[in-house]
C-alpha positions as CSV (number, residue, x, y, z in Angstrom):
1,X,171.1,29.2,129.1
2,X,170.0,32.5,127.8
3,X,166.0,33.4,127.4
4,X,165.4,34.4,123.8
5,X,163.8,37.7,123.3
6,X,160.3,37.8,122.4
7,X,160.1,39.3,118.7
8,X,158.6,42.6,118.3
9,X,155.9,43.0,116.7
10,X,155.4,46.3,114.4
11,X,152.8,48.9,115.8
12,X,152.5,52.6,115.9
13,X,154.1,54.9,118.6
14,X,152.2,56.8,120.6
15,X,153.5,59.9,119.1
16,X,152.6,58.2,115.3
17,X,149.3,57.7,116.5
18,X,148.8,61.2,117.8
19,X,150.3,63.1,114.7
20,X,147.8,60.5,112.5
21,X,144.9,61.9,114.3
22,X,145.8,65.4,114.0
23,X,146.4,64.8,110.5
24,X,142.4,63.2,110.2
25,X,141.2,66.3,111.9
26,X,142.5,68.7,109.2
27,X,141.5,67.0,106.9
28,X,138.2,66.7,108.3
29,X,138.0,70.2,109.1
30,X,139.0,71.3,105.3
31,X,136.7,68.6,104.2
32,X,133.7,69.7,105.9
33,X,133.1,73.2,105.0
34,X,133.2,72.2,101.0
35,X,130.5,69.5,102.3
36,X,128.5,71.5,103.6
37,X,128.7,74.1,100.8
38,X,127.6,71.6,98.6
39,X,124.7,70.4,100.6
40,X,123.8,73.9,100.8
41,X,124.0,74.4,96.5
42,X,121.7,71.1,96.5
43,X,119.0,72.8,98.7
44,X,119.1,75.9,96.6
45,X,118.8,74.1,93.4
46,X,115.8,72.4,95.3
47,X,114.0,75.6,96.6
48,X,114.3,77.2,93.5
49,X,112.8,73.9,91.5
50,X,110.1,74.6,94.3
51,X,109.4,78.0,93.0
52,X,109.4,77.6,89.1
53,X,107.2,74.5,89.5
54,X,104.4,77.0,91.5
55,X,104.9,79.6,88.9
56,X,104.2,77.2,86.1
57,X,101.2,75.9,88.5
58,X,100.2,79.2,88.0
59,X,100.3,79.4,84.4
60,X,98.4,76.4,84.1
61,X,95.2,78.1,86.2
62,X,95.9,81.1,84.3
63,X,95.4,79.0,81.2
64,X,92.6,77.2,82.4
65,X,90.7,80.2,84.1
66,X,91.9,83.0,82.5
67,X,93.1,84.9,85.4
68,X,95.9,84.6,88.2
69,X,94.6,83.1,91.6
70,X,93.5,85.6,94.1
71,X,93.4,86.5,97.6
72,X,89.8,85.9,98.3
73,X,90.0,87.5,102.1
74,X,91.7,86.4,105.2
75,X,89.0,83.5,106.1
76,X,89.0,82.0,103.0
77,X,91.4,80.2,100.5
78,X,94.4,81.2,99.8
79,X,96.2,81.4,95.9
80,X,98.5,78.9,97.0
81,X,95.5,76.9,97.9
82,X,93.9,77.3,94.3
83,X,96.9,76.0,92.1
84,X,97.6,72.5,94.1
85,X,96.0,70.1,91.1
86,X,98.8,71.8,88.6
87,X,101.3,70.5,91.0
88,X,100.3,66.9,91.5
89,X,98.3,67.7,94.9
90,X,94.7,67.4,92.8
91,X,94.1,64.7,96.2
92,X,94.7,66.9,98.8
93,X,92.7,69.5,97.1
94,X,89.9,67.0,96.8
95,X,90.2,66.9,100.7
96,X,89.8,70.8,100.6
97,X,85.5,71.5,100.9
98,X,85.2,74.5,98.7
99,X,81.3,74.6,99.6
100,X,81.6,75.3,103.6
101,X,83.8,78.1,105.9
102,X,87.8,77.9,105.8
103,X,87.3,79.0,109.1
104,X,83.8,80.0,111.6
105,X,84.0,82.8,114.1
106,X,84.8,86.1,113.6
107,X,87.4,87.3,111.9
108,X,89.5,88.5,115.5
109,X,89.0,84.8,117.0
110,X,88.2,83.0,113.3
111,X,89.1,79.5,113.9
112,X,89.7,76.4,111.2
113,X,86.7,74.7,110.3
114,X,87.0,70.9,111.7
115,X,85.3,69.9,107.9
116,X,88.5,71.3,106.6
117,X,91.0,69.6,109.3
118,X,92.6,66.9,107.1
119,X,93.5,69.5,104.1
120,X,94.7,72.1,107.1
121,X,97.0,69.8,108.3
122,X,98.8,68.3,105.1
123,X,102.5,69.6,104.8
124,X,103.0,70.1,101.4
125,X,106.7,69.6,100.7
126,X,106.7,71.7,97.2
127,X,105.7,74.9,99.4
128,X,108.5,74.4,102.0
129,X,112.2,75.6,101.1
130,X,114.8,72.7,102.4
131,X,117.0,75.4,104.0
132,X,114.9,76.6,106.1
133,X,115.3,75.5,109.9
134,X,111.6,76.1,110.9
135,X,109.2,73.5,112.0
136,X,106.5,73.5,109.2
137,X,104.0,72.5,111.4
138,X,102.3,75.4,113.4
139,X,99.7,74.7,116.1
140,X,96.1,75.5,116.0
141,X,93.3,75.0,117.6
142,X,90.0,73.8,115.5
143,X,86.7,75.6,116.0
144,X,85.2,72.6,117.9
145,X,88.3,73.5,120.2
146,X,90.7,70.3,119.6
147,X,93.7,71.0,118.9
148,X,95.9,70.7,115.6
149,X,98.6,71.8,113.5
150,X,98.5,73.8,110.3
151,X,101.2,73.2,107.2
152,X,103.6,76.3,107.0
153,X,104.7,78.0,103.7
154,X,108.0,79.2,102.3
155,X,106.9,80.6,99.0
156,X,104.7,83.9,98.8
157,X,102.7,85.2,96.2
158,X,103.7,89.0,95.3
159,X,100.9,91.8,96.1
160,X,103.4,94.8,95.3
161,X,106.4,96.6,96.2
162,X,104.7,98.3,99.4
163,X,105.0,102.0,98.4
164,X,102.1,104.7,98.5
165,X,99.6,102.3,100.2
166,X,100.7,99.0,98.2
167,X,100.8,97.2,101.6
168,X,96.9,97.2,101.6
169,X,95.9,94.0,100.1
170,X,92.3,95.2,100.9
171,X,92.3,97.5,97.6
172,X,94.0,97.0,94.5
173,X,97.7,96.9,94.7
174,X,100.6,97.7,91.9
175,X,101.2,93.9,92.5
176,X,99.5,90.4,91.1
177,X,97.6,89.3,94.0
178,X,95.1,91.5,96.5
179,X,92.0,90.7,97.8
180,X,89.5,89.4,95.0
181,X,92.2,90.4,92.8
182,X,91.5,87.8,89.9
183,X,94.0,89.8,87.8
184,X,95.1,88.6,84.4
185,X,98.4,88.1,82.4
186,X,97.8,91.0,80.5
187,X,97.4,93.2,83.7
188,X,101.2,93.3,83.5
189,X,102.3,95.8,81.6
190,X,105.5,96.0,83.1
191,X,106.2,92.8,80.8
192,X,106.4,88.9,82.5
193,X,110.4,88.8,82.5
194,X,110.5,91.9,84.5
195,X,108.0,91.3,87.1
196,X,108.1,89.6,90.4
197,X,104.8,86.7,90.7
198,X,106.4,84.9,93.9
199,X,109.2,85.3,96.6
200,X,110.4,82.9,99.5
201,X,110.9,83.9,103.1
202,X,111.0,81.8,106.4
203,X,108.9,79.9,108.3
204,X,108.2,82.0,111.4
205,X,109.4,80.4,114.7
206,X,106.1,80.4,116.4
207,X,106.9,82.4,119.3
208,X,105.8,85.4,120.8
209,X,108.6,86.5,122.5
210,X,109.8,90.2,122.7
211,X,112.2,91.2,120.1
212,X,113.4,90.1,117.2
213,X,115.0,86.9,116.2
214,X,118.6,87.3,117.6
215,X,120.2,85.7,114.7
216,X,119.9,84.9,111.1
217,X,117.0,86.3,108.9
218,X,114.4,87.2,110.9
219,X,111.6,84.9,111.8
220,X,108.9,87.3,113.9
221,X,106.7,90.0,112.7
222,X,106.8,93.2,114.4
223,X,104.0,94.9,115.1
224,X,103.1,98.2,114.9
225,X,101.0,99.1,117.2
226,X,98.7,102.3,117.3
227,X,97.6,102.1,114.0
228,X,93.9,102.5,112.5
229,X,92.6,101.8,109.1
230,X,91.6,104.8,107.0
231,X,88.2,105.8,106.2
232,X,88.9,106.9,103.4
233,X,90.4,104.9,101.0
234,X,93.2,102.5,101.1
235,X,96.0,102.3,103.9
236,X,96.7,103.1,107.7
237,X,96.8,105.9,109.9
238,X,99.3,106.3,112.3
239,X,98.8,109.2,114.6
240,X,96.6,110.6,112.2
241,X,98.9,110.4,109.8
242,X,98.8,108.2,106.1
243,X,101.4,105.3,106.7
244,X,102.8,106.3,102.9
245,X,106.6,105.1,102.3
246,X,107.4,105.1,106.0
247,X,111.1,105.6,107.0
248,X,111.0,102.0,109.1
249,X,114.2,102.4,110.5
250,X,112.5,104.8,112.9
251,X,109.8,102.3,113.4
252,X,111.8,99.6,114.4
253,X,112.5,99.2,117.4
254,X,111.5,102.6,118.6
255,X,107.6,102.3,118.3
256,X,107.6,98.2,118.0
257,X,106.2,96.5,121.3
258,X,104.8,92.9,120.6
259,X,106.3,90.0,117.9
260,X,104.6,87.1,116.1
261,X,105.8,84.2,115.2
262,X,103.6,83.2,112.7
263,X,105.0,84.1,109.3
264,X,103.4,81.4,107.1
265,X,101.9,79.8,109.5
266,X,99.1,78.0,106.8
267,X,99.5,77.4,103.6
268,X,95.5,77.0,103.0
269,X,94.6,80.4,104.3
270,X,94.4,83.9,102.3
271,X,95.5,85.7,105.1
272,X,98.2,87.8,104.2
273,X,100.9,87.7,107.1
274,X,100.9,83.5,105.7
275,X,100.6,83.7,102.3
276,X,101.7,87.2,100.3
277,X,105.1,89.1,100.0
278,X,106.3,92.6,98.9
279,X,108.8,94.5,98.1
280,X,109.4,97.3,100.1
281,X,112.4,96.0,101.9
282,X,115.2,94.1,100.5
283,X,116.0,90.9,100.8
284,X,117.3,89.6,104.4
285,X,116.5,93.0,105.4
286,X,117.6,93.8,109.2
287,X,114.2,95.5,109.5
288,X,111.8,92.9,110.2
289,X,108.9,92.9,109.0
290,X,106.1,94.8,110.2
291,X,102.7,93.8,110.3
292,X,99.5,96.3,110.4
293,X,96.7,94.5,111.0
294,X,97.5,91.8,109.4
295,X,99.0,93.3,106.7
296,X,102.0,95.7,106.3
297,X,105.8,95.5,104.8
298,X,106.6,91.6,104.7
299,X,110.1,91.1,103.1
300,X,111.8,88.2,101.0
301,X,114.3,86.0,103.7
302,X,116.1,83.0,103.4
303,X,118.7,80.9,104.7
304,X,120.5,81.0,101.4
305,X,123.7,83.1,101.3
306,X,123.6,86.7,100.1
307,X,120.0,86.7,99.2
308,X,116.6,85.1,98.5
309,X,114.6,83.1,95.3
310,X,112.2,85.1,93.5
311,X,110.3,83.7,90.5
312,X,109.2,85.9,87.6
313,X,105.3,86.0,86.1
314,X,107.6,84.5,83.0
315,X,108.5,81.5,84.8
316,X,112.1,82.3,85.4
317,X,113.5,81.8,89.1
318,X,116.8,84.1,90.3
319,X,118.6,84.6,94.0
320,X,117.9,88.4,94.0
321,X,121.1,89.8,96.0
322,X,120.3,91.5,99.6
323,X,122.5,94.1,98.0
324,X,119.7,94.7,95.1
325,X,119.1,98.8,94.5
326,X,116.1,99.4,96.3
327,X,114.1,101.6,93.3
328,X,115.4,98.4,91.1
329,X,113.3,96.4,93.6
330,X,110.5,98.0,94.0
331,X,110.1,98.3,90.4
332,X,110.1,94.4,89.7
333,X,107.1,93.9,92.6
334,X,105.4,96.7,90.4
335,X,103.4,95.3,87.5
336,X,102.6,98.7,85.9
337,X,104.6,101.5,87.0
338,X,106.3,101.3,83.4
339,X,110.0,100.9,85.2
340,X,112.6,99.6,83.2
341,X,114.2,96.5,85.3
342,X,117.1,95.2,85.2
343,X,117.7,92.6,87.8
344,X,121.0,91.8,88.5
């Protein structure tokens, strides 16, 4: 008697099963790119909502107080700080105390006052650009010496384009915003639509660490060391020398032997390295910035392709191209130099 067969029973080949799974993996591959690029639009839509709702902050002060929020000097508040109620933070500024220090000490080892710790510490996701990689929250120690964090800050209020002594927040500056600044709309004679009020960079990565970021836009500050203020007037000295449109391709790396990484490391505080921007380099530059004191030539980066956001004193938000003429530039961080800009 014969044994029947068992019936087979349809499956896939191991072969079939192989040349499915290569198939998936092209797919996924051709797939993932377009997902990504369309993650990446959605965050740029994002930051640049971010930056027209601050500029409209701004024109709500402006319409209230009559003039555009100021730097009011390193230890104290910064402009960001002044326009929270017009963008639905009026409770965390209520946490803010207005009537004590931002910070006690002096101003080499100033420290965050613990009155102010609960405002310091707030994140503020309107002020933070979605691309950007860095952790927004920057330690600190207080002045009763706990320790804390500080919010970061994407979005930088313009104080110039940086040429002639421009980078000198302590006097006044072709830009909107220096220390005690408390300029007005009609300061712009440049006209609104052709004038930068606010730019976006990155979050520094908190590190000290000689040299520059190795990759991407650049997230440490070089400094410049060697450098004295000038007696008299505005700007540095450097070897004697006025620091007056310096050539810093020669700067960098040559004379640069420390980094920061604490580009916008507080939202809250008027210092400048945190809170300002100007134009003296183009976007993304190569160049990092370079700090003086504080101060110096502090470029627009993002992680946005090809450039970086840039709102307008009209309200008006464009990705400025890294490839952006460089007079062109300048002359749209200049509020009066009676340019005429086009921005491309």
């Amino acid at each position: 008697m014969n044994t029947p067969c068992p019936a087979r029973r349809p499956g896939f080949t191991l072969v079939e099963l192989l040349v499915v799974i290569a198939i998936i993996g092209v797919m996924v591959g051709l797939l993932l790119p377009a997902v990504q690029a369309a993650r990446e639009a959605s965050r740029r839509m994002v930051c640049g909502n971010n930056l027209k709702q601050i500029a409209l902050a701004v024109h709500n002060y402006e319409n209230t107080f009559r003039v555009i929020p100021a730097l009011s000097g390193s230890s104290s508040f910064s402009p960001q700080a002044r326009v929270l109620p017009y963008l639905e933070q009026a409770n965390l500024q209520d946490l803010m105390r207005f009537d004590v220090p931002l910070l006690l000490g002096p101003a080499w080892m100033a420290r965050f006052n613990p009155a102010q710790r609960m405002a310091v510490e707030a994140v503020v996701p309107t002020f933070l650009c979605p691309s950007d990689i860095g952790n927004p929250r920057f330690p600190t120690t207080f002045a009763d010496g706990q320790p804390g964090v500080s919010g970061g800050l994407s979005y930088m209020f313009s104080y110039g384009s940086g040429t002639g002594t421009n980078y000198d927040d302590r006097h006044r500056t072709d830009g909107l915003v220096w220390e005690n600044s408390w300029a007005r709309f009609a300061d712009c004679t440049d006209g609104s639509s052709n004038t930068v009020l606010l730019a976006e960079t990155v979050l520094g990565d908190q590190s000290t660490s000689s040299g520059p970021t190795p990759t991407g836009p650049h997230r440490r500050i070089a400094n410049w060391p060697g450098t004295s203020s000038n007696p008299s007037g505005p700007g540095f000295l450097h070897g004697g020398s006025l620091i007056s449109n310096p050539d810093l391709s020669t700067v960098f790396p040559s004379q640069i032997t420390s980094y920061a990484g604490n580009r916008g490391q507080a939202w809250i505080r008027g210092v400048p390295y945190a809170t300002v921007i100007n134009g003296y380099m183009t976007p993304n530059s190569r160049i990092p910035d370079i700090g003086i004191h504080g101060r110096g030539f502090y470029a627009a980066r993002s992680f946005h392709p090809g450039g970086a956001h840039h709102a307008l004193l009209d309200g008006s938000v464009r990705l400025i191209s890294e490839s952006v003429d460089r007079p062109v530039y300048h002359a749209a961080f200049s509020r009066n130099g009676g340019e005429a800009v086009t921005l491309p």
